[in-house]
C-alpha positions as CSV (number, residue, x, y, z in Angstrom):
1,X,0.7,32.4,12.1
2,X,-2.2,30.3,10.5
3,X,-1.5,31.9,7.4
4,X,2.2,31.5,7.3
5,X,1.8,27.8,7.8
6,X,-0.5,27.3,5.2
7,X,1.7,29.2,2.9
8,X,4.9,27.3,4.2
9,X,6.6,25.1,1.4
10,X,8.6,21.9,1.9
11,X,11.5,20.9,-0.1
12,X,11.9,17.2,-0.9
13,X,14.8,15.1,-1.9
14,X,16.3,15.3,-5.3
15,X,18.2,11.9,-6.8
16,X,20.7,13.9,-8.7
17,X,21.2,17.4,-9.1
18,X,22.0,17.1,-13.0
19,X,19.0,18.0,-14.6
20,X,19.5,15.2,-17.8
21,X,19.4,12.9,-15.0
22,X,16.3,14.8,-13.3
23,X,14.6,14.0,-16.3
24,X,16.0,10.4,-16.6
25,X,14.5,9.7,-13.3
26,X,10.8,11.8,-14.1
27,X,10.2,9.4,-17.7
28,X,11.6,6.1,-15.8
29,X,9.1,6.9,-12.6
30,X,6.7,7.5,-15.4
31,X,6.9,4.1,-16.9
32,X,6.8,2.8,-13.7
33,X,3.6,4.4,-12.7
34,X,1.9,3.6,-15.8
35,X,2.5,0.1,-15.5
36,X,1.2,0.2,-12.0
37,X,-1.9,2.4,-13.1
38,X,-2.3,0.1,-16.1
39,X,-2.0,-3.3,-14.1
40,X,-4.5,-2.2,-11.0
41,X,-7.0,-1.4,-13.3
42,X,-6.8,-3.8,-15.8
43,X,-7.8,-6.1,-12.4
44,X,-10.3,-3.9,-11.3
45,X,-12.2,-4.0,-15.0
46,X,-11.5,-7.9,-15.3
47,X,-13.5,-8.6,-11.4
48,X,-15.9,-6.0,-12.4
49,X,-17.3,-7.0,-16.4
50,X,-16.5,-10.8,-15.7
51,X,-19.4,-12.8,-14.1
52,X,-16.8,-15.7,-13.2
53,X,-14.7,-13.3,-11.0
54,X,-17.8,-12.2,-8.9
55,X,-16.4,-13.8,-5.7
56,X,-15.4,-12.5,-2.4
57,X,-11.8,-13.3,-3.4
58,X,-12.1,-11.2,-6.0
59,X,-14.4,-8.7,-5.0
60,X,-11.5,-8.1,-2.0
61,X,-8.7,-8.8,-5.0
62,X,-10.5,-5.4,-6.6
63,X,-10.4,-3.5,-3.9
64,X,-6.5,-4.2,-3.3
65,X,-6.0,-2.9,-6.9
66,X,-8.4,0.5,-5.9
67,X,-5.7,1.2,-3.0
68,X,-2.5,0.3,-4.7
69,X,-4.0,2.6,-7.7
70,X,-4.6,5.3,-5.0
71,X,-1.7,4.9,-3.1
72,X,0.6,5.1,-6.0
73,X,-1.1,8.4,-7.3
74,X,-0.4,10.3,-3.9
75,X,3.0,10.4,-4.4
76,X,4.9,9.4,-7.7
77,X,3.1,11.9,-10.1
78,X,4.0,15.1,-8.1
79,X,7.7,13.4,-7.9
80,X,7.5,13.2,-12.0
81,X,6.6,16.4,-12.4
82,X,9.0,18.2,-9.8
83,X,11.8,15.7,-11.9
84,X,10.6,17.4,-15.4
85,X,10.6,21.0,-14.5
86,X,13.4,20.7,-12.2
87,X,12.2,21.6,-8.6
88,X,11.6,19.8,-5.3
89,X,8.7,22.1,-3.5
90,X,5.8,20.4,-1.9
91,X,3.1,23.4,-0.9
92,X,1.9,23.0,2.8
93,X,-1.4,21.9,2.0
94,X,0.3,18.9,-0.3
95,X,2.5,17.8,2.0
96,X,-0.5,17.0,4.5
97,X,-2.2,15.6,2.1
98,X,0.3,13.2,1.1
99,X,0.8,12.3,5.2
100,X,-3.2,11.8,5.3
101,X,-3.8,10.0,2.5
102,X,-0.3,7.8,2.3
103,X,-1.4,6.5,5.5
104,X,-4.9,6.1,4.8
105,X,-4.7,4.0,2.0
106,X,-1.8,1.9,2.9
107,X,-3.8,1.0,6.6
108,X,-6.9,0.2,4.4
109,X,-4.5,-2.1,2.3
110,X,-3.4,-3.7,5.8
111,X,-6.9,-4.4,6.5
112,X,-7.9,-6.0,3.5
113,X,-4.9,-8.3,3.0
114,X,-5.9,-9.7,6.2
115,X,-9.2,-9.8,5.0
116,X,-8.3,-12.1,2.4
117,X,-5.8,-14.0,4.8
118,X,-9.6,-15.0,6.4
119,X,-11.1,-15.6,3.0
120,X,-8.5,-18.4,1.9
121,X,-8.7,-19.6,5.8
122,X,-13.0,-19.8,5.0
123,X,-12.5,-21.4,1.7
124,X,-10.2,-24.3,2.2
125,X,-10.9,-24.9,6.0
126,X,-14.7,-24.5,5.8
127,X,-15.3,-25.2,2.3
128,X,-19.4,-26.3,3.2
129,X,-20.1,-23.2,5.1
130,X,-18.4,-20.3,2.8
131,X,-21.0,-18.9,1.1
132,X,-22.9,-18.4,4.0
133,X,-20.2,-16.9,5.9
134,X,-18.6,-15.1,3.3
135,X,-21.9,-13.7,2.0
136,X,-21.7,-10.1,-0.1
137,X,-22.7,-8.4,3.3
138,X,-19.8,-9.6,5.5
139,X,-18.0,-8.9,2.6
140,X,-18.8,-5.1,1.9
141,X,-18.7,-4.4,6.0
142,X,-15.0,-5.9,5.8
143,X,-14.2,-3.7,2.7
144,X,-15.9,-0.8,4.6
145,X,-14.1,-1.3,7.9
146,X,-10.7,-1.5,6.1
147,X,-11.9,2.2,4.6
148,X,-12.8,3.6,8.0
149,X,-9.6,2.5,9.6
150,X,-7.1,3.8,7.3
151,X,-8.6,6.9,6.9
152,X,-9.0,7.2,10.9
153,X,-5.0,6.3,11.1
154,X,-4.6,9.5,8.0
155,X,-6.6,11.9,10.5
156,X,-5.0,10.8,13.7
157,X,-1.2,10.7,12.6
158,X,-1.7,14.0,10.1
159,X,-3.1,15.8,13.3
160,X,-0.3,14.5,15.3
161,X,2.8,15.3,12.2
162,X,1.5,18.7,11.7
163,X,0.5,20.1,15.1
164,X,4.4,20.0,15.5
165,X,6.6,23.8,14.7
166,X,8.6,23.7,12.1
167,X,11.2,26.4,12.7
168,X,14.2,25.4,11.0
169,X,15.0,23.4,7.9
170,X,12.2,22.5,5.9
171,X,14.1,19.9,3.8
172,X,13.0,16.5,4.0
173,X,14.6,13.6,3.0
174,X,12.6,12.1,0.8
175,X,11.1,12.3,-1.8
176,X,7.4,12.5,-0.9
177,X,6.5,14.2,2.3
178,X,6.0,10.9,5.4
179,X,5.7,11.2,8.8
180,X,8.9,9.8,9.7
181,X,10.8,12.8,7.4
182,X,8.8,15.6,8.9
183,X,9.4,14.3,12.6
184,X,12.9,14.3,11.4
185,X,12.9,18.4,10.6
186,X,10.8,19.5,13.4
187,X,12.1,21.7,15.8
188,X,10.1,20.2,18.6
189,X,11.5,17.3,20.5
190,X,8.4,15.9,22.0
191,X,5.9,14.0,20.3
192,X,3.1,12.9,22.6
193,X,0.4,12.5,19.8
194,X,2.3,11.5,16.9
195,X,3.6,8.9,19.9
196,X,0.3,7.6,20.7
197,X,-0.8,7.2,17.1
198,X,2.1,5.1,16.7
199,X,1.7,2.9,19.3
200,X,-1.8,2.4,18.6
201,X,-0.8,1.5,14.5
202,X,1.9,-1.0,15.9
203,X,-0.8,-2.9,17.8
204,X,-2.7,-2.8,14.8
205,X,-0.4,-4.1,12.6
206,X,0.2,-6.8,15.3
207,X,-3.0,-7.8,15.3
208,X,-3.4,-7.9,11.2
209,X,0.5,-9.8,11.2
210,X,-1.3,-12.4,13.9
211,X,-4.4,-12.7,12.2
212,X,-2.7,-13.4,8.6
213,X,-0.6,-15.9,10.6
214,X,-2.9,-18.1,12.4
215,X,-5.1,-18.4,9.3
216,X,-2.2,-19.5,7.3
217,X,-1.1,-22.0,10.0
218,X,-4.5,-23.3,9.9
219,X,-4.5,-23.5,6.1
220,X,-1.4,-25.3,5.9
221,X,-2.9,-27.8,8.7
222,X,-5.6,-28.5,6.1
223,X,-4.5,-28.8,3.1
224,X,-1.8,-31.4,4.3
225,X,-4.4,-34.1,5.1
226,X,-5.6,-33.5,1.5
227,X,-6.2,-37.1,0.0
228,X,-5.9,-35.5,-3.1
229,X,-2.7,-33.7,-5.1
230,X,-5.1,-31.6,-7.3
231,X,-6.9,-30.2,-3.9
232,X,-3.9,-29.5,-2.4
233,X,-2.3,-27.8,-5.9
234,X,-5.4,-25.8,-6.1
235,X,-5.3,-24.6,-2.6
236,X,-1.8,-23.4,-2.7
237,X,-2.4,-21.7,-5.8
238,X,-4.8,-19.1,-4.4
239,X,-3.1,-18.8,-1.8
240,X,0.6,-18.4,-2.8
241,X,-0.2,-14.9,-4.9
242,X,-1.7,-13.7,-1.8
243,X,1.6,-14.7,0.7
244,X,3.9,-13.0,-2.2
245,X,1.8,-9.8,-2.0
246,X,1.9,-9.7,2.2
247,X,5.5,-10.5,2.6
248,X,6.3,-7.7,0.0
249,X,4.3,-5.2,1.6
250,X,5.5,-6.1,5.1
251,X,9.3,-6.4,4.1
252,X,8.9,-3.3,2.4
253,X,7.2,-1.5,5.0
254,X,9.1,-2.7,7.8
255,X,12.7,-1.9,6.3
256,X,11.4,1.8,5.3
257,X,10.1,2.7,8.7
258,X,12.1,0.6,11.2
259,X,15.8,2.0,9.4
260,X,16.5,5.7,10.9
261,X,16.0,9.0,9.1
262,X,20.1,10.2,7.6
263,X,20.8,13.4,8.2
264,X,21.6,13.3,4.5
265,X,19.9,11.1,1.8
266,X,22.2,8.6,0.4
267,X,21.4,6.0,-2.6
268,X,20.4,3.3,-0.3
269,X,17.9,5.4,1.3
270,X,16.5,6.4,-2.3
271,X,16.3,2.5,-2.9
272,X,14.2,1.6,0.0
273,X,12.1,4.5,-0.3
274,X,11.3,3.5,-3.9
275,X,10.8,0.0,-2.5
276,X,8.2,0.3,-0.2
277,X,6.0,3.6,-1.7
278,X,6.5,2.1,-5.4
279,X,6.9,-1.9,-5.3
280,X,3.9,-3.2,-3.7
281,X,1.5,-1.3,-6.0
282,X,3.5,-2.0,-9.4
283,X,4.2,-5.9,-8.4
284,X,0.3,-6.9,-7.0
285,X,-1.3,-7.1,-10.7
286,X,1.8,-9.1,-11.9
287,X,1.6,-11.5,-9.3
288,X,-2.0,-12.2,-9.3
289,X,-1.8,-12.0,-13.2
290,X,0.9,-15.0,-13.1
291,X,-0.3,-17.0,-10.5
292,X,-4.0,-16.8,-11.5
293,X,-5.5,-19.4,-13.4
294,X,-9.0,-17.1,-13.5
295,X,-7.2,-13.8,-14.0
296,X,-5.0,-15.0,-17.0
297,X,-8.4,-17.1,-18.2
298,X,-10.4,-13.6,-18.3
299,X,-8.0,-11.4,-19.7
300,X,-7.9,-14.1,-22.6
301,X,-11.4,-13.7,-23.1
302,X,-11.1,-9.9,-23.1
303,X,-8.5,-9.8,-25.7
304,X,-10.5,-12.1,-27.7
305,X,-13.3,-9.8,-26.8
């Protein structure tokens, strides 16, 4: 039985069954990919070489581009390739690996954006004490944390997705294999530990949403009884690149898992998958790229370079 399961293929989603447009889609996911590759790390190798960027902002901005560089790689080069040779098999083995490491990189990415929600609240709220409580310690233990969770909520919800039977159809749709899809196509109808790993990532995410929130309703508080227009420019500035990135990664998150699995794909369901496992990772280094000052002021200097 072992055996057979390991040896079990999955068969995902294909956008059209015209092979000129199978290998439309596998060169335009391709350009997309590369400019997400490129962009997360151009970032990383900009904080990294420049002494200017060696802050915690950055040092947590870096570590943002590391998962959205990850996350992307999980599943949109195995969609590229299955679009150029013209098949839609996932093995077994890369189907749970998808599940574990999908998840595990997107809740460290949870974690650190709200690690960087408490940066911005440290900077402009307690501007005197900031190096001392951001120092490079708390910082690495917050990066480190963010690693352990998401990679706790991979184990727990892969354990959970594949210690289901799948008896019948083993054709998910979507085009990367997620937990919601395989829930979808397994013949068992109760899910007691895929349930409990859900409700403990909802109170999770609640308590990363609340945590983003009331250090941005403090924010706002301060920088409103700045005397000065240039303090209050500046502080909206770092923190405006930061809000872009968390709403699109919530929106896009929210819509994809909250809207229920079709029976059979249909374009809009194509859309949002695109949206939330695609977006977020290609967007990030274009909105800190146009909204940074430092970021635009360093890759200047390694062109000139």
């Amino acid at each position: 039985m072992v055996n057979h399961t390991v040896g079990m293929e999955f068969y995902l989603m294909a956008f059209s069954e015209a092979k000129e447009l199978q290998v439309a889609h596998g060169f335009l996911f391709l350009l997309i990919y590369l400019v997400a590759l490129v962009g997360n790390l151009l970032i990383i190798i900009l904080v990294t070489v420049d002494q200017c960027l060696h802050t915690p902002m950055y040092f947590f901005l870096r570590n943002l581009s590391l998962l959205d560089a990850c996350l992307v790689s999980v599943t949109v080069p195995n969609f590229i390739l299955n679009s150029l040779c013209h098949r839609s098999t996932i093995s077994f083995l890369g189907c749970v690996s998808q599940v574990l490491l999908v998840i595990q990189f997107a809740g460290a990415e949870l974690f650190t954006l709200t690690a960087m929600s408490y940066d911005r609240y440290v900077a402009i709220c307690h501007p005197l004490h900031y190096d001392i409580i951001m120092n490079r310690g708390v910082c690495v233990q917050m990066v480190a944390v963010s690693w352990f969770l998401g990679g706790l909520f991979g184990v727990l919800y892969c354990a959970g997705t594949f210690s289901l039977p799948f008896c019948g159809s083993r054709k998910l749709p979507q085009f990367f294999c997620d937990v919601p899809s395989l829930l979808k196509i397994s013949c068992s109808k109760l899910h007691v530990t895929i349930d409990v790993s859900v409700v403990i990532g909802v109170i999770y995410a609640l308590f990363c949403i609340v945590s983003i929130g009331f250090s941005y309703v403090y924010i706002f508080k301060t920088v409103t009884r700045m005397p000065s227009s240039q303090g209050k420019s500046r502080a909206f500035s770092t923190c405006m690149p930061h809000l872009i990135v968390v709403t699109t990664f919530f929106v896009t998150g929210v819509t994809a898992y909250l809207k229920p699995v079709p029976e059979s794909p249909h374009p809009v369901d194509f859309v949002v998958s695109v949206l939330y496992s695609v977006m977020p990772p290609s967007l990030n280094p274009i909105i800190y790229s146009l909204r940074n000052k430092d970021v635009k002021t360093s890759l200047r200097l390694l062109n000139d370079f």
